[in-house]
C-alpha positions, -999 to +999 in steps of 0.1 A: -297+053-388-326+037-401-308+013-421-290-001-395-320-008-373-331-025-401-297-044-401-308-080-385-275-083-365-279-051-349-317-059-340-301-089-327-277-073-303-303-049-291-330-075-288-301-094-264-290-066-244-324-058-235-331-091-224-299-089-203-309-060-189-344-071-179-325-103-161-305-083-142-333-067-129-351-098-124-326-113-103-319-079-083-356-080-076-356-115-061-323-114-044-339-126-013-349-157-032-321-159-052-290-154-028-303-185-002-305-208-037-270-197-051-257-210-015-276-239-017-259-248-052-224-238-037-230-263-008-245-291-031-214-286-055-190-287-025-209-321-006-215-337-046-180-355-040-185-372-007-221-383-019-206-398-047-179-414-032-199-427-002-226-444-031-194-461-052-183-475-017-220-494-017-233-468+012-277-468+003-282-435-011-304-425+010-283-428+039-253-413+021-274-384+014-287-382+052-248-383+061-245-347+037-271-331+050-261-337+086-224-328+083-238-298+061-257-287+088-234-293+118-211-273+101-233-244+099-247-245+131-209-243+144-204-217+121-232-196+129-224-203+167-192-195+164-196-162+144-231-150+162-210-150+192-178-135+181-200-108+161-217-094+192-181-094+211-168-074+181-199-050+181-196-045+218-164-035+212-165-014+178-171+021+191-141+014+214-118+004+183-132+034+164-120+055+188-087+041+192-084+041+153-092+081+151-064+085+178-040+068+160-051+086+128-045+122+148-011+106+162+004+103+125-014+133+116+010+150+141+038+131+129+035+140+094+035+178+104+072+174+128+088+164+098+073+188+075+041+181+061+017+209+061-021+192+062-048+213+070-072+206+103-085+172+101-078+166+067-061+131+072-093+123+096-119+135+066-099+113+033-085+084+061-115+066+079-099+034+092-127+026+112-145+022+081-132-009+072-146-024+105-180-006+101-178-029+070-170-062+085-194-055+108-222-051+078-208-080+058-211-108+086-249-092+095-259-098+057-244-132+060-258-143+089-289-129+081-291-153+052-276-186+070-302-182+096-327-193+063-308-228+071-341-248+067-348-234+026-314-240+022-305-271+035-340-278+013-329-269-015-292-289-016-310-315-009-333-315-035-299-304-063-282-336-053-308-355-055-316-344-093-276-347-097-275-386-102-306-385-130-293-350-149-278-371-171-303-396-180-322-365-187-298-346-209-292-373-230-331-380-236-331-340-246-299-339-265-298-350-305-265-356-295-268-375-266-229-388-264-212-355-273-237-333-248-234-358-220-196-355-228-195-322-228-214-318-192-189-340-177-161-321-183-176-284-174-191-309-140-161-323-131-136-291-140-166-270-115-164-295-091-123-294-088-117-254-087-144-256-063-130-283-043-097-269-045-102-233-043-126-243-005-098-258+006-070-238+001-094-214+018-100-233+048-068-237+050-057-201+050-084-189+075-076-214+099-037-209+096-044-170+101-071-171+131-046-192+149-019-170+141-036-143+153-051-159+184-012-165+193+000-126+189-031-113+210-055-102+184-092-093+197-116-116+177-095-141+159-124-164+148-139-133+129-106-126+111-100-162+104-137-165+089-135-132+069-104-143+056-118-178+043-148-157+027-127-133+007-102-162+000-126-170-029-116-135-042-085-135-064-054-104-054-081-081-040-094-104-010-058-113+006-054-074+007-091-069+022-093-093+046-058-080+063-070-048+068-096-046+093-072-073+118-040-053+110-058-020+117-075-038+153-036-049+162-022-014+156-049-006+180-047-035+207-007-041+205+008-009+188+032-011+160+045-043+166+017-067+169+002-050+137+038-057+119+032-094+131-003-098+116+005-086+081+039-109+085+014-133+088-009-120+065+019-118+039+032-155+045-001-175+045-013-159+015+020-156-003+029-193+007-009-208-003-023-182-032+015-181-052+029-218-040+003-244-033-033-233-051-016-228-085+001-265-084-035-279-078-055-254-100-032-245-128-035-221-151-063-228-169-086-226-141-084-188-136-097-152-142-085-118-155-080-097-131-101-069-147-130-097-146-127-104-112-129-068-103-158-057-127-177-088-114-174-079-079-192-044-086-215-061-107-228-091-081-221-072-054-250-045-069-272-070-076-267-093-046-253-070-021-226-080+002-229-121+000-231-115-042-196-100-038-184-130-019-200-149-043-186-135-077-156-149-085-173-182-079-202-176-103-182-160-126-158-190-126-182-212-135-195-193-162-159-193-176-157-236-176-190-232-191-182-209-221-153-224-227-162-259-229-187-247-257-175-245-294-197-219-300-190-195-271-152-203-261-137-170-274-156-155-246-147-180-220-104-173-233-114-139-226-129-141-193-094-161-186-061-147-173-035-134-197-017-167-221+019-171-226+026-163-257+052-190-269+057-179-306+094-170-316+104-135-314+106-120-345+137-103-359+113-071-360+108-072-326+141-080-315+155-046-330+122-025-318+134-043-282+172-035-286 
């Protein structure tokens, strides 16, 4: 035992895993400090493209940069508006949906019993807690609003990212011994960050918008809440489509009955199935993805360190970890592995072709 604590590379490891370990607790300890700045970067990476393109266009920078900000800003504020009022309509209303979810829980409960199915008293009520998953909404949008309403420190802070943006380079290059391959190098993790981020926000948009005006059209309590939760969990690959369908589909089984809850997850089912499988892979490729396993372990991960906005924020993060790994000699094994499963598109061998047979 002694000898291999002695063993350099295994000091190493331990040395490393430690650190890692103090980090996490580090950044779990300043989560309120840490959550407003990782938005701030989000933003900043999101309005880096319009600054850019509004200084090549001979726009002062200056002014471009005022322009950002106040289109950051008035989007917010209509965000928040929006949501701060929609929010306290859906609160209002929770206990209500609650109760209307529990009836339709005893309903099948009943049902299940006619044709045959023994349960005992109030079992499906203990294991099935539908209104749950709107006690959850309910907490996630609180969190989130809780941390836009820090719009000053925010707005603050994107400001002061892009402006650093335009010299980063200048700097990197006085730091680097290789000046051409490093400023190389950060180009291509920049502008690859840039596009899945780009992309991803607006396939997003896109999908939250398409559902809240479905749903306003079938009669669904709170469409502008669905739509926006939707957006949010739109960043989350396979397990957010499902998530953000729940809580709406649920709410229509309540408000409409069985047939305006088969018309949300039609809906549901189409936008998501149309944008996530049609449209966002022709933009993204394949390249610019994650393993599903990742995506779910770095959802319990964030989402303990950060709480709820970390989870809405880990894929994200993660992803741009990923570009980062793998656009590193020395660390692009890990960034493969972080990445979704390759086609293999080596010959069969004559092996396999009998094991198959």
């Amino acid at each position: 035992m002694s000898a291999d604590v002695q063993n350099p590379s295994v000091v190493r490891y331990m040395v490393g895993a430690a650190a890692f370990v103090v980090i996490v607790a580090g950044m779990k300890a300043a989560s309120s400090i840490l959550i407003p700045f990782l938005l701030a970067a989000f933003l900043a990476v999101i309005s880096a493209p319009s600054l850019f393109w509004m200084k090549r266009k001979g726009v002062p920078p200056g002014l471009a940069l005022l322009a950002v900000v106040l289109m950051i800003t008035g989007v917010v504020i209509v965000v928040l508006a929006g949501v701060t009022t929609s929010i306290a309509a859906f609160s209002q209303n929770l206990p209500g949906y609650q109760t209307g979810l529990q009836e339709k829980t005893h309903e099948l409960a009943l049902s299940l019993e006619r044709i045959g199915f023994d349960l005992p008293d109030n079992a499906l009520q203990r294991y099935f807690n539908p209104g749950l998953a709107m006690r959850m909404v309910q907490n996630l949008f609180t969190a989130l609003t809780g941390v836009l309403s820090n719009i000053f420190l925010i707005l603050l802070t994107v400001i002061f990212i892009l402006l650093e943006s335009s010299g980063f380079q200048t700097k990197l290059r006085a730091l680097s011994a290789d000046p051409d391959t490093s400023v190389e190098q950060f180009d291509v993790i920049a502008e690859n960050l840039k596009r899945y981020v780009a992309i991803k926000t607006t396939t997003s948009f896109v999908t939250g918008l398409l559902l809240m005006i479905w749903l306003a059209v079938i009669g669904v309590d709170c469409p502008l809440v669905w739509g926006l939760l939707a957006f949010l969990l739109d960043f989350v690959p396979s397990v957010g489509a499902i998530s953000a369908a729940i809580p709406p589909v649920l709410l229509a089984l309540v408000v409409g009955g069985p047939g305006m809850a088969g018309l949300a997850a039609l809906g549901f089912a189409v936008v998501n199935v149309g944008i996530g499988n049609g449209i966002e892979p022709k933009f993204l490729g394949e390249g610019l993805g994650l393993s599903t396993l990742v995506v779910f372990l770095s959802l319990l991960f964030w989402g303990w360190v950060l709480g709820p906005v970390g989870m809405l924020l880990a894929v994200p993060i993660t992803m741009a970890a990923k570009i980062v790994l793998e656009n590193n000699e020395s660390t692009r094994a890990v960034g493969i592995l972080l990445g979704p499963s390759i086609k293999s598109s080596e010959p069969v061998s004559e092996i396999e072709k009998d094991e198959e047979s």
